[in-house]
N, C-alpha and C positions, 0 to 999 in steps of 0.2 A: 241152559243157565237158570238158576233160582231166579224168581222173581222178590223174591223176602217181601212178604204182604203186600203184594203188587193190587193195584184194582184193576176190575173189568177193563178200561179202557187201554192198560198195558196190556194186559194179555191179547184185545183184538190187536196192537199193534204191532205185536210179537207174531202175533199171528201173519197178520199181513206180511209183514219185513221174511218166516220164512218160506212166504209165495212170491216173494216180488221175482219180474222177470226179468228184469236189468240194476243196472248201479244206480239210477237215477230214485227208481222204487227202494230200490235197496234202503241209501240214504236218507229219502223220506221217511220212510219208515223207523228205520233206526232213532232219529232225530225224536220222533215222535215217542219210541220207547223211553227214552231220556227225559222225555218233557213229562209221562207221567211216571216216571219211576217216583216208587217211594225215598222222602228225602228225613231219612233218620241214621244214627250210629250204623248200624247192619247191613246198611244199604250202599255202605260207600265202597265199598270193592266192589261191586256190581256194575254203580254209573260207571265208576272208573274204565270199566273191561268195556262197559257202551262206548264213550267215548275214545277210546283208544279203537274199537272196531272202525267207528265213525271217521277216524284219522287215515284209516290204512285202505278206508274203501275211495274216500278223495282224493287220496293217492293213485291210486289205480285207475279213479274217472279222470284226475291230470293224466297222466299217463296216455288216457286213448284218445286225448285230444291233442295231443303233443303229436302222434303218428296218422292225425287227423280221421278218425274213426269216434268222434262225439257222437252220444247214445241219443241227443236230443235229435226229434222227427224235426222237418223241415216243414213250416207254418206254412199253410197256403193264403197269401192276403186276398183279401175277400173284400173289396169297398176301403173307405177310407181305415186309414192305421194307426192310430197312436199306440204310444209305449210309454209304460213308467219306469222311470229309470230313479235310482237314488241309494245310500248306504243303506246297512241291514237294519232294521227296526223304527225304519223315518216311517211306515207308515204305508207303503207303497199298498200290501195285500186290501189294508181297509179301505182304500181310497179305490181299487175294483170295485171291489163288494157293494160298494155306495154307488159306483157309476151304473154298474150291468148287472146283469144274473149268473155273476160268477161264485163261486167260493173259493176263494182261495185263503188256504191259511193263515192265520191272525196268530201268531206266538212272541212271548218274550224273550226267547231266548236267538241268538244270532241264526244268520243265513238260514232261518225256516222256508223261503222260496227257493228249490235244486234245478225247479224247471221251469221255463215260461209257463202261464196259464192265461189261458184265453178269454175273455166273455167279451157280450156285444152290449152296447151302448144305443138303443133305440128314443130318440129324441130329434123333434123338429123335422119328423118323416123319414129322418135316415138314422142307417142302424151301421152302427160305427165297433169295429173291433179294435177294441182296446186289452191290451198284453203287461204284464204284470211280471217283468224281467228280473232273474237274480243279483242281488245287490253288485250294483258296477265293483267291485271291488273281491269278489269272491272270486272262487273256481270256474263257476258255471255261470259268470255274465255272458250272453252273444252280443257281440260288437256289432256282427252279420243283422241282426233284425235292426239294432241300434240305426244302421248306416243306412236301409231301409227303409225305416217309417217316413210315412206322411209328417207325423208330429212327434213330438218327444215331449213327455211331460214331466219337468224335472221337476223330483219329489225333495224337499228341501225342510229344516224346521228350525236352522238359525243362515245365516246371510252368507257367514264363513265355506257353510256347505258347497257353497258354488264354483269356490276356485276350486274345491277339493273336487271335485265334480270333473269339471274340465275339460281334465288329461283324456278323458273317456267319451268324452262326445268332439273328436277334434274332426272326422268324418263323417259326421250327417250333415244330411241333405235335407230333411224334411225341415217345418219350421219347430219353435220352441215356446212354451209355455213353463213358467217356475210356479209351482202348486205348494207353498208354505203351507207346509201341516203343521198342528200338533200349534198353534199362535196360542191358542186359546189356554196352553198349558205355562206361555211364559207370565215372569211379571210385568206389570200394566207398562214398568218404564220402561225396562230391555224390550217389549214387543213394540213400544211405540219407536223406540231408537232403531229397531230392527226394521220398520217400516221406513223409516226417514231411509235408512240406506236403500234400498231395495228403489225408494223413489227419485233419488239423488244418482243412483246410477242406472235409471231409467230402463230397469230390469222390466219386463212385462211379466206380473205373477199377480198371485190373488192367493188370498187367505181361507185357508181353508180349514175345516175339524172334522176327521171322519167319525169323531166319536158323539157331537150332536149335528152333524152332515150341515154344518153353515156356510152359506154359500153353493153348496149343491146343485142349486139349480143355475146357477152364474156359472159356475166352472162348465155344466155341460154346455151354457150360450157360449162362452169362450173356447172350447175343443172345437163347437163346430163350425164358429165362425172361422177356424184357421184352415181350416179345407178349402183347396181352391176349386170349389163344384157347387152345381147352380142345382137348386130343388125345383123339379115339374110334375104336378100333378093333372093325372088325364081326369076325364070322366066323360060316360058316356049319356047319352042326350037321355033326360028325365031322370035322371039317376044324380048320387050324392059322387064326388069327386072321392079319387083313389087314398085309403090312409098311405099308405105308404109313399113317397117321391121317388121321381127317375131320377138317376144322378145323370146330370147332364157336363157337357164343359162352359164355361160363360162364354160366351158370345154364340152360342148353336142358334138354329133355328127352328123351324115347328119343321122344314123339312129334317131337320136331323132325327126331331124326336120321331115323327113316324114311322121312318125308316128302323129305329131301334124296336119303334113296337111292330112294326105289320112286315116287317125283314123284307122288302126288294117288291112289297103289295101296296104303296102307296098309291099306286094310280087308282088305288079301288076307292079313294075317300075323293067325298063329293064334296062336304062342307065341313067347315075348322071356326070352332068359335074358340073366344078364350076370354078370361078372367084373370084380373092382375096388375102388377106392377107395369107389366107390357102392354096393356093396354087400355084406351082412351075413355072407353064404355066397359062396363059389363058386357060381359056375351057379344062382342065386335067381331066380326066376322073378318079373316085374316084369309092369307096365303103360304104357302110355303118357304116362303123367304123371310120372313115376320121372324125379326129377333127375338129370341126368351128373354126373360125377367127370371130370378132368382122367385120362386113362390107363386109362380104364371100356376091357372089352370087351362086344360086345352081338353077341350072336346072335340073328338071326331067324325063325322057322320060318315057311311062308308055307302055303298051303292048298293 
């Protein structure tokens, strides 16, 4: 197909789309051709034949999920989960990008996400995988990851959004968080009236802009406060305590965490101090029945 004064950034996409190895690259790609196809008189039977490709390849990816042979890999949860869920262009890809080290696609034009994409969210010691799901209303939302996560973070940018929403979360399990994007873009009065509802039906959400990331750091104290898992960091004697946290379950004990770190070798630790919420001193000297604290440090001296 001509590109009719296409720039570089069509051609690598063109490129790409005639390497892709399934429907799902396919479509990305395609999509992508579209987004930079040149937009003049000469160019319009061209997008035209894109989009009508783009139509017949949807078709075909309904198709294989109808006889249930869907081309999307099966995620493997890794630690706690959240998922963003919401219609095409609320915003959901930026509000990744802002959380983790992901990229995921930022475009204007519809259903630019075809496929989950992944990144991880590292804050307050845990590193949280957060997923970045196709507009609940497309071809390629998974309900499956939906019904799945830990948390769901509905992506919303006026109030109305939520009944529309709904139908689509009527099966999970995990809890929920409404992440209002895009506030910053209403006017002063409809965003204050859009708060009053949000507050009057005692929605649990928070206001957010991925385009000056306000609230950023609130949103990640709130993802992780809705994990039901306790943070323990070890460290060993003279030494600085672990960056990272064990994810523990609330109510463990220091027997539980040992047994996670030294696997069936606890009898080998002589002495257990610890720092924290759980205990009374600094560096108090504990046992293995010694309930954790959410943020406990625990030191082990081993024989």
């Amino acid at each position: 197909m001509a590109s009719t004064n296409a720039g570089p950034e069509y051609g690598k996409a063109q490129g790409n789309y005639l390497n892709a190895k399934d429907v799902d690259e396919k479509i990305f790609f395609l999509q992508e051709m579209i987004k930079y196809a040149p937009k003049h008189k000469s160019s319009e039977k061209m997008v035209a034949e894109l989009k009508t490709r783009l139509i017949k390849l949807r078709d075909k990816k309904e198709k294989s999920k109808s006889v249930g042979k869907s081309t999307l890999k099966a995620i493997r949860k890794d630690g706690p989960q959240a998922v963003l869920v919401g219609f095409t262009n609320s915003g959901k890809s930026s509000i990744l990008n802002c959380l983790t080290n992901a990229s995921s696609l930022v475009a204007e034009y519809e259903y630019s996400t075809v496929m989950p994409v992944i990144g991880a969210m590292s804050y307050g010691g845990i590193v949280t995988q957060v997923i970045d799901l196709p507009a609940v209303n497309s071809d390629f939302f998974d309900k499956g990851l939906v019904n799945s996560a830990d948390l769901v973070l509905v992506v919303v940018n006026n109030y109305d959004d939520l009944s529309r929403i709904s139908p689509y979360l009527e099966r999970t399990t995990g809890k929920r968080l409404i992440v209002w994007n895009k506030s910053d873009l209403m006017d002063f009065d409809v965003a204050r009236k859009t708060e009053a509802k949000f507050m009057m039906s005692k929605q649990d959400f928070i206001k957010f802009s991925s385009k000056n990331t306000t609230n950023l750091e609130e949103l990640k104290k709130r993802i992780l406060s809705k994990f039901s898992i306790m943070r323990v960091f070890t460290k060993e004697p003279k030494k600085e305590r672990s960056v990272d946290a064990t994810i523990m379950k609330p109510g463990s004990t220091v027997g539980h965490l040992a047994e996670r770190i030294y696997h069936g070798m606890s009898d080998n630790i002589k002495e257990i101090h610890i720092w924290g919420p759980s205990s009374k001193f600094g560096g108090q000297k504990v046992g293995l029945k010694h309930v954790l604290k959410d943020l406990d440090v625990v030191e082990f001296k081993t024989k």
